[in-house]
C-alpha positions, 0 to 999 in steps of 0.5 A: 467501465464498471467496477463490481464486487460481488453485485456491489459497484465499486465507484471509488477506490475507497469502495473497492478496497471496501468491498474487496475486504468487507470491512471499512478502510477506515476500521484498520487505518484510523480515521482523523481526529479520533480520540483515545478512546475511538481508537482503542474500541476501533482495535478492539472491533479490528481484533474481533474481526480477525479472530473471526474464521470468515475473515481468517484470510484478510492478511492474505487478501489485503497483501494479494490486493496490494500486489496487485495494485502495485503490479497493476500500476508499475510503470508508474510507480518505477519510472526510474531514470538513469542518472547519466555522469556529466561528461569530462568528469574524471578522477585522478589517480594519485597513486605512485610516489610524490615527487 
């Protein structure tokens, strides 16, 4: 099955989360190995961006696209197992008077 963003096609989760922002993942998250000065002049970009009235809506999409993910992939992501008490274990009260 065929991913499309517009008339983009999405082929890894990297170019979904691209198009769907239309920015690089890696403007927001860094990348490795970059230096001091990468970084400052990637944050600078990244604050450029957003005071941009296009992308005024980019920390809503990035949370709606993140809900949906999470939401998409629940039962992965929850497959919580009820721990089950070892059978015999019991605890002794100790109330009263000592002998």
């Amino acid at each position: 099955m065929r991913t499309y963003i517009g008339q983009q096609q999405a082929i890894s989760a990297e170019d979904f989360v691209e198009l769907a922002l239309g920015t690089p993942v890696e403007l927001w998250l860094g990348a490795e190995g970059e230096t001091d000065e990468e970084r400052a002049a990637r944050l600078d970009a990244a604050r450029d961006i957003l005071a941009d009235p296009e992308f005024s809506n980019l920390p809503d999409d990035v949370a709606r696209i993140a809900a949906e993910v999470i939401e998409a992939h629940a039962p992965e992501l929850f497959n919580v197992v009820p721990l089950v008490r070892p059978a015999g274990f019991r605890r002794i009260s100790r109330k009263g008077a000592a002998a």
